[in-house]
C-alpha positions as CSV (number, residue, x, y, z in Angstrom):
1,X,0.0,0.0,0.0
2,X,2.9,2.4,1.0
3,X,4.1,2.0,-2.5
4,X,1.1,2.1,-4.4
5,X,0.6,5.9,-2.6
6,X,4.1,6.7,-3.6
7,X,3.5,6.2,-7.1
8,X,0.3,7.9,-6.8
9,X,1.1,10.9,-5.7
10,X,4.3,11.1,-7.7
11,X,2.8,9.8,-11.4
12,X,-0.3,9.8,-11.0
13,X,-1.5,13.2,-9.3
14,X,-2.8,12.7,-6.4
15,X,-1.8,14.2,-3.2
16,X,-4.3,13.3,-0.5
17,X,-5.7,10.0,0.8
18,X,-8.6,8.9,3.2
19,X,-8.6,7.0,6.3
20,X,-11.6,5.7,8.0
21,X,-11.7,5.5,11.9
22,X,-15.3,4.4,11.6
23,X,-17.1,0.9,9.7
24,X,-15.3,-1.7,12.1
25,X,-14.8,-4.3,9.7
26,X,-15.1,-2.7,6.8
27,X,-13.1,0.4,6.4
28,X,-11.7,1.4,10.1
29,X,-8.3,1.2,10.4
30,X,-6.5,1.7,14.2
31,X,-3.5,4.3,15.6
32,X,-0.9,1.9,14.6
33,X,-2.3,2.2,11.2
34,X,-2.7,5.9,11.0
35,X,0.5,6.3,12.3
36,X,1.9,4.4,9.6
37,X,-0.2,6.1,6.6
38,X,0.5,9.4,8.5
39,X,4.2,8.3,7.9
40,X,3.5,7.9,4.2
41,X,1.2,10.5,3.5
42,X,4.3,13.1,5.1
43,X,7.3,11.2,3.1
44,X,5.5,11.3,0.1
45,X,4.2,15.1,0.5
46,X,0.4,14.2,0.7
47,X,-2.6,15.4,3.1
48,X,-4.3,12.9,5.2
49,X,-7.5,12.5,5.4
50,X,-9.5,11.3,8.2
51,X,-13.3,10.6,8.5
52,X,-13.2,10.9,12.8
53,X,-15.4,8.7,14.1
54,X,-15.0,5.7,17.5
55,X,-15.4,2.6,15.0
56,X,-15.3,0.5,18.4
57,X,-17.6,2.4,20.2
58,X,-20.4,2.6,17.0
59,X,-20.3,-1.1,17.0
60,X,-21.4,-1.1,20.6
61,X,-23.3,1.6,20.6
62,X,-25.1,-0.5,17.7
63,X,-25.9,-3.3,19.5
64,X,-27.1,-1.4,22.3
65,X,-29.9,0.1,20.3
66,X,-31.0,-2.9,18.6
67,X,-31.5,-4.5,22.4
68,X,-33.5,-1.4,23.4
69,X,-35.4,-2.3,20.2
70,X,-34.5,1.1,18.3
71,X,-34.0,0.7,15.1
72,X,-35.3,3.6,13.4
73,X,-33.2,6.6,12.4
74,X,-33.0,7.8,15.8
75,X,-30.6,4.9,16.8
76,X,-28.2,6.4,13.7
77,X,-27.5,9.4,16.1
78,X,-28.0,7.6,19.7
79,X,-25.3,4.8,18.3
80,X,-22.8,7.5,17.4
81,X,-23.1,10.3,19.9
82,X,-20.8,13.5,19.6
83,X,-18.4,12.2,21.8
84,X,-17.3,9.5,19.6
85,X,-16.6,12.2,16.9
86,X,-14.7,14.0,19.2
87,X,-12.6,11.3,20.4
88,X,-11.9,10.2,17.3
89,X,-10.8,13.8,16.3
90,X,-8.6,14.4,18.8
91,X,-7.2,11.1,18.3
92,X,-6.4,11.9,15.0
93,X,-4.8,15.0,15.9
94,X,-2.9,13.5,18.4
95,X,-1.7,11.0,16.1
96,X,-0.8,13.2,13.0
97,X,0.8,15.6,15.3
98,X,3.6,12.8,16.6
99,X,4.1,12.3,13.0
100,X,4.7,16.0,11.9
101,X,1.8,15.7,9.1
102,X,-1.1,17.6,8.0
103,X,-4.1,16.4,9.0
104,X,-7.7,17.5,6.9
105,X,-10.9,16.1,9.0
106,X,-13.5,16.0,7.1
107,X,-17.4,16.2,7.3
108,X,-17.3,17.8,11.4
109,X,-20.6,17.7,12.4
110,X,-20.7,18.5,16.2
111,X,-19.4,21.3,18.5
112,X,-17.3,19.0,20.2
113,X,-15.6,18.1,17.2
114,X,-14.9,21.6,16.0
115,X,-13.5,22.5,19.3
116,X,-11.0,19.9,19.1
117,X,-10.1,21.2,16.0
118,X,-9.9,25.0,16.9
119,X,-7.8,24.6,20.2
120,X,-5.5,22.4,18.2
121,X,-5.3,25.2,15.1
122,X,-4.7,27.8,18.1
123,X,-2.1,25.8,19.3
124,X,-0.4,26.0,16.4
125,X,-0.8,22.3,14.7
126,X,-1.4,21.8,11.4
127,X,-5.4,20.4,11.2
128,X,-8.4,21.6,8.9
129,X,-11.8,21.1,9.7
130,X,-14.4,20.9,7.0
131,X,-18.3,21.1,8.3
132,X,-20.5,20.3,5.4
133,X,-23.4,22.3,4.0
134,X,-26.1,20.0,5.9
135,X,-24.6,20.5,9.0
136,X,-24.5,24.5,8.5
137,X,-28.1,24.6,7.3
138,X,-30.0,21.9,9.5
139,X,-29.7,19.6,12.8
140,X,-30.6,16.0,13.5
141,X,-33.9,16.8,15.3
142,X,-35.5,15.3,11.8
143,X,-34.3,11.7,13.2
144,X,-37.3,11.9,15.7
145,X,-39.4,12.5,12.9
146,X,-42.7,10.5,13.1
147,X,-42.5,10.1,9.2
148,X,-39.8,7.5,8.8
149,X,-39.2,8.0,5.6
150,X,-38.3,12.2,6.7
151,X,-36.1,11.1,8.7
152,X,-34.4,8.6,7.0
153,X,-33.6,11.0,4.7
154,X,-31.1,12.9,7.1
155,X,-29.4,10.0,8.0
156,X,-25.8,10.5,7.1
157,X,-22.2,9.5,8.8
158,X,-21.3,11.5,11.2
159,X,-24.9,12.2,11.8
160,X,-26.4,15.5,12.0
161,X,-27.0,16.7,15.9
162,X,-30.1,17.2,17.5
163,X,-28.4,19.6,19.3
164,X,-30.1,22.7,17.3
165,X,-27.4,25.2,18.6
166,X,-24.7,22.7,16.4
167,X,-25.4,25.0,13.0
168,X,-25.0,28.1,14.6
169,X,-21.6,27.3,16.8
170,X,-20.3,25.4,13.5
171,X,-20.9,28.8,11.2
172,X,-19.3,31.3,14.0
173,X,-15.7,29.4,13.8
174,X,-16.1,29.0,9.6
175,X,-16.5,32.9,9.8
176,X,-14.0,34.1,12.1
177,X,-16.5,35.4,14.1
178,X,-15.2,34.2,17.5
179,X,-12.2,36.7,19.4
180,X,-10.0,36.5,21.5
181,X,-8.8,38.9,23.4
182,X,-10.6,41.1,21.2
183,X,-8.6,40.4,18.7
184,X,-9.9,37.9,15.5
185,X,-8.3,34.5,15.5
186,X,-6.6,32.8,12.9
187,X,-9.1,30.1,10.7
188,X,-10.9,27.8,13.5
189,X,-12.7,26.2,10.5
190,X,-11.5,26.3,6.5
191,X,-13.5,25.0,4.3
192,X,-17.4,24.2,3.4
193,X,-17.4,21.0,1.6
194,X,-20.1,19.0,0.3
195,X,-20.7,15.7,-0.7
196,X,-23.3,14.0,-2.4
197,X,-24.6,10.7,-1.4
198,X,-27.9,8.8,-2.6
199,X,-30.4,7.2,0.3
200,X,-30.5,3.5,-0.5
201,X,-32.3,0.7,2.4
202,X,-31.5,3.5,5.2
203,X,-27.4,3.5,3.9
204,X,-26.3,6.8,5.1
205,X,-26.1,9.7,2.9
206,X,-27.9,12.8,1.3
207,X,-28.3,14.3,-1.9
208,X,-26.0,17.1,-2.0
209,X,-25.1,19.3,-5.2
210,X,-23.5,22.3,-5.3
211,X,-26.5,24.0,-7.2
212,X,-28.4,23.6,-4.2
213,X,-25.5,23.8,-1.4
214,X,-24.3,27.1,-2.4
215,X,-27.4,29.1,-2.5
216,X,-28.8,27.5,1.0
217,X,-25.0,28.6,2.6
218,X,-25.0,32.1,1.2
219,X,-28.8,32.4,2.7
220,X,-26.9,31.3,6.0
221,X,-23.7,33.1,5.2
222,X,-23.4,36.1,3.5
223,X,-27.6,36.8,3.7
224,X,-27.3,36.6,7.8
225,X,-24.4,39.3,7.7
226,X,-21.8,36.3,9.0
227,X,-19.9,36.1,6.2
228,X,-18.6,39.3,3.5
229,X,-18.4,38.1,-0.5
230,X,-14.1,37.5,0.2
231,X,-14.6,34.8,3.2
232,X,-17.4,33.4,1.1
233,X,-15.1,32.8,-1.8
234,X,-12.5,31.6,0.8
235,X,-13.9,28.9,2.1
236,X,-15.6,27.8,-0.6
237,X,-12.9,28.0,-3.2
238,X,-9.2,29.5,-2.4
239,X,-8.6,27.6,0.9
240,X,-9.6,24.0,-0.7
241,X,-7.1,25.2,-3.5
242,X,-4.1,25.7,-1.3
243,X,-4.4,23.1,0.6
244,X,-5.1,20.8,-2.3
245,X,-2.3,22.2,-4.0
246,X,-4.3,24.0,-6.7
247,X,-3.5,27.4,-6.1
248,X,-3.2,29.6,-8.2
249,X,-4.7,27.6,-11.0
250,X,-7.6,27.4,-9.3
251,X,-9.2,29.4,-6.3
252,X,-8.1,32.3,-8.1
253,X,-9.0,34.7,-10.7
254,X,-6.0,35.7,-12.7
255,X,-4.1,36.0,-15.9
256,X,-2.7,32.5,-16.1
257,X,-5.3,30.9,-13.8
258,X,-8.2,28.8,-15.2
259,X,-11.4,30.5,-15.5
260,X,-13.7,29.2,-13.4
261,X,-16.3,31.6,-12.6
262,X,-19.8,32.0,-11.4
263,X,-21.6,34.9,-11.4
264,X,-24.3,35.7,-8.6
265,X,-27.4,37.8,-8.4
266,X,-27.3,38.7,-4.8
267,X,-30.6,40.2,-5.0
268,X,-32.5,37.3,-6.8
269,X,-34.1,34.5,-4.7
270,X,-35.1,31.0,-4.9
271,X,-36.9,28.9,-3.4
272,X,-35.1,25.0,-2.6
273,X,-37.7,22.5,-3.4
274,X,-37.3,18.7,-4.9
275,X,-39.6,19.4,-7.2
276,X,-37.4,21.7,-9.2
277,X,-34.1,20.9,-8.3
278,X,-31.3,19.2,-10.6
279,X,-30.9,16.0,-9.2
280,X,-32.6,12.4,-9.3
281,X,-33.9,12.0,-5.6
282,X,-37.1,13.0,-4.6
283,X,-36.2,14.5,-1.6
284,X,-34.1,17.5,0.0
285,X,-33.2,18.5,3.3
286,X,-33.2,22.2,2.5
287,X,-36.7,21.7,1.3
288,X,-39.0,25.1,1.5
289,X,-35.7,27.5,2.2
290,X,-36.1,30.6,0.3
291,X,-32.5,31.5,-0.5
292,X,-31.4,35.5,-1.3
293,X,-28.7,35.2,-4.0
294,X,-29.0,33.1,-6.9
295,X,-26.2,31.8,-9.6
296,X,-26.6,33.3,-13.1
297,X,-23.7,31.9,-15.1
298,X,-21.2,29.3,-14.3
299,X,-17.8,29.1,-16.6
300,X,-15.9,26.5,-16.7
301,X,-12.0,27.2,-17.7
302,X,-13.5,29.5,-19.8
303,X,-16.7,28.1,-21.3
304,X,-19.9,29.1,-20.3
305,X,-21.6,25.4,-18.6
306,X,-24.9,26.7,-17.4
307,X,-26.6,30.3,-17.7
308,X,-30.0,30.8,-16.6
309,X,-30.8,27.8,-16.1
310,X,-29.6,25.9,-19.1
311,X,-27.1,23.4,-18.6
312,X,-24.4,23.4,-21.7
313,X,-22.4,20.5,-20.7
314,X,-21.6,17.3,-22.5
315,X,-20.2,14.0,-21.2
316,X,-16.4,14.3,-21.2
317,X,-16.1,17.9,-20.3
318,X,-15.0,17.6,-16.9
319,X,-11.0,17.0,-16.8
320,X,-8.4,16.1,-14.3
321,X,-6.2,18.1,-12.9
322,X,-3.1,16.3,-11.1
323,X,-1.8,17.7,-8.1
324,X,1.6,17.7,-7.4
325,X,3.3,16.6,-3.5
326,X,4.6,19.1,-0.9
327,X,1.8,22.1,-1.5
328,X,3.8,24.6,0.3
329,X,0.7,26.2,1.6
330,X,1.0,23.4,4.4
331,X,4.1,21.8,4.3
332,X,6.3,24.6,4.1
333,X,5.4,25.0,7.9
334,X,5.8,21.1,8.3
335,X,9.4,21.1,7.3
336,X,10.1,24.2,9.2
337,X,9.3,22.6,12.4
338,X,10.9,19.6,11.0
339,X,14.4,21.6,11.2
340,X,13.8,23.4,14.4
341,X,11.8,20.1,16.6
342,X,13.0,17.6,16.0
343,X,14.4,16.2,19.2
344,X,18.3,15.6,19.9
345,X,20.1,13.3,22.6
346,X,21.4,15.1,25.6
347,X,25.4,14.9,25.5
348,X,26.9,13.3,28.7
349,X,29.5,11.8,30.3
350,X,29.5,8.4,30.1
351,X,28.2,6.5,33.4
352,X,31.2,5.5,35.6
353,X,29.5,4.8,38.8
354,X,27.7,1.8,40.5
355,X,26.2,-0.9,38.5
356,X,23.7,-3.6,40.9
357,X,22.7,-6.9,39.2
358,X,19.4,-8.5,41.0
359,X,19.0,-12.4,40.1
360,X,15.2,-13.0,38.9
361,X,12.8,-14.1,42.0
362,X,12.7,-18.2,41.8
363,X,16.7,-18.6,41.3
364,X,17.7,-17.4,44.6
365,X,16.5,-15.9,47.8
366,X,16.2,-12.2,47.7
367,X,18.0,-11.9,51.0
368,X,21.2,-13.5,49.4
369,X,21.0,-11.8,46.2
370,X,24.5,-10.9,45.9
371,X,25.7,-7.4,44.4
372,X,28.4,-7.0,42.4
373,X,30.2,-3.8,41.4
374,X,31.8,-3.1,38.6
375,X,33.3,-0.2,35.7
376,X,31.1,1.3,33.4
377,X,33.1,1.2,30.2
């Protein structure tokens, strides 16, 4: 594996890999594990990648619900509390940070979570958390729906919090918007991401698409007065590119940089609805949210893809774009602090006094133990 990521992220483009701590027996892999694709990932100049979740703890949780006779949605959230995000976070953290290597935590759905990722940012640790639009714009009341089918819907890994203060809390630290000292901290959160899933027999996941995300997070963004146009863009866009190693190609309008562009009406609205959006589910968690600021045009390294409402895109149209290793944006700081930390022997004299050797319990009575002294050469 070590040398299939080698020759990925050297040939083939790719400079960041996912770990699951979650899915025993499917996908979770332990801290000896992480430790040892943390190794790679930071040899090879790649970001790890961690979805942070107790896999051990799920699987109890689990089976703790099932005797209680839960099974319905609910028992998603009651079988993976917050806590096991957060442990699984700062585990992560914890881990990455003995290796020296940048860590990316993605989909951080609870408070307790993005605190763990804050105090370690503030501590100076290289660590970015990504919330996701679903957890910006709604909470995991919806899994005590009495419709099952409504609440099935929001079932997603890490779940969504019934904690309704979660949205809120996760926004504030995405916009800068806590102080200290009356003075604005540096990025507690860096990037909105969003990922698009379909519902199949309860499986987690929701149907997210950046038509519809966008809109519903400048409502809750920019609409709210949280966020100005420039931190919109940031996390959205320019952050995602440096890290990812994109930058200035991407996250970036510029001579030289592609053209990717979309053009907003900030004083058009739109209403979210499954009945008129752009994907094949019949069902959205934003559903009803009237949203101020509407895409006009979206350009594509220079093309114009969709313009009022007419998609222009054919099969093939999307391209790759390989990223190289080392993206300085985060790794100039990693070898930095592997020049100036990295730990040294103390020099000494060598030992030259007395040496005891005790004979095991068993062999011979304590009491007669005999002592011998000798030179330390």
């Amino acid at each position: 594996v070590k040398e299939e990521m080698k020759i990925l992220t050297q040939d083939k483009g790719v400079n960041s890999f996912k770990m699951f701590m979650a899915y025993k027996d499917l996908y979770m892999v332990r801290d000896a594990e992480l430790y040892a694709a943390f190794s790679q990932c930071k040899e090879i100049g790649a970001v790890a990648q961690v979805h942070a979740e107790n896999g051990d703890l799920i699987a109890e949780g689990a089976k703790k619900m099932l005797a209680l006779g839960i099974t319905g949605p609910e028992g998603h959230e009651l079988s993976r509390p917050e806590a096991v995000e957060a442990e699984a976070t700062l585990r992560a953290v914890t881990v990455a940070s003995a290796v020296n290597c940048p860590l990316y935590v993605v989909h951080v759905m609870s408070k307790s979570a993005a605190k763990v990722i804050a105090d370690a940012r503030r501590d100076g640790k290289v660590v970015y958390g990504e919330p996701i639009a679903a957890s910006l714009g709604t909470d995991g009341t919806h899994y005590w729906h009495k419709d099952w089918s409504h609440a099935a819907h929001h079932v997603m890994g890490p779940p969504l919090r019934p904690d309704p203060s979660t949205p809120n809390f996760l926004m504030n630290l995405l916009a800068k918007l806590f102080t200290s000292q009356s003075s604005p901290v540096p990025d507690d959160i860096s990037i909105l991401s969003q990922s698009h899933s379909s519902v199949r027999h309860s499986m987690p996941g929701w149907p997210g698409l950046v038509l519809e995300d966008l809109p519903s997070f400048t409502e809750i963004t920019m609409h709210s007065g949280k966020m100005d146009e420039n931190r919109f863009v940031a996390v959205t866009s320019t952050n995602a590119a440096k890290i990812f190693n994109l930058y200035p190609r991407k996250g970036r309008i510029a001579v030289g940089s592609d053209a990717d562009i979309v053009i907003w009406d900030p004083k058009a609205t739109r209403t979210i609805s499954a009945k008129t959006h752009h994907q094949a589910v019949n069902f959205n968690i934003f559903e009803g949210m009237i949203c101020h600021g509407v895409p006009l045009v979206t350009i594509s390294r220079g093309k114009v893809v969709y313009e009022a409402g007419v998609f222009n895109v054919t099969a093939g149209d999307g391209k790759f774009v390989p990223r190289k290793p080392f993206a300085e944006y985060i790794y100039k700081r990693i070898k930095q602090r592997d020049q100036t930390c990295t730990p040294t022997p103390v020099e000494r004299r060598p030992y030259r006094g007395e040496v005891i050797t005790l004979k095991s319990r068993g062999t011979e009575d304590d009491s007669t133990a005999g002592t011998r002294k000798q030179a330390h050469s």
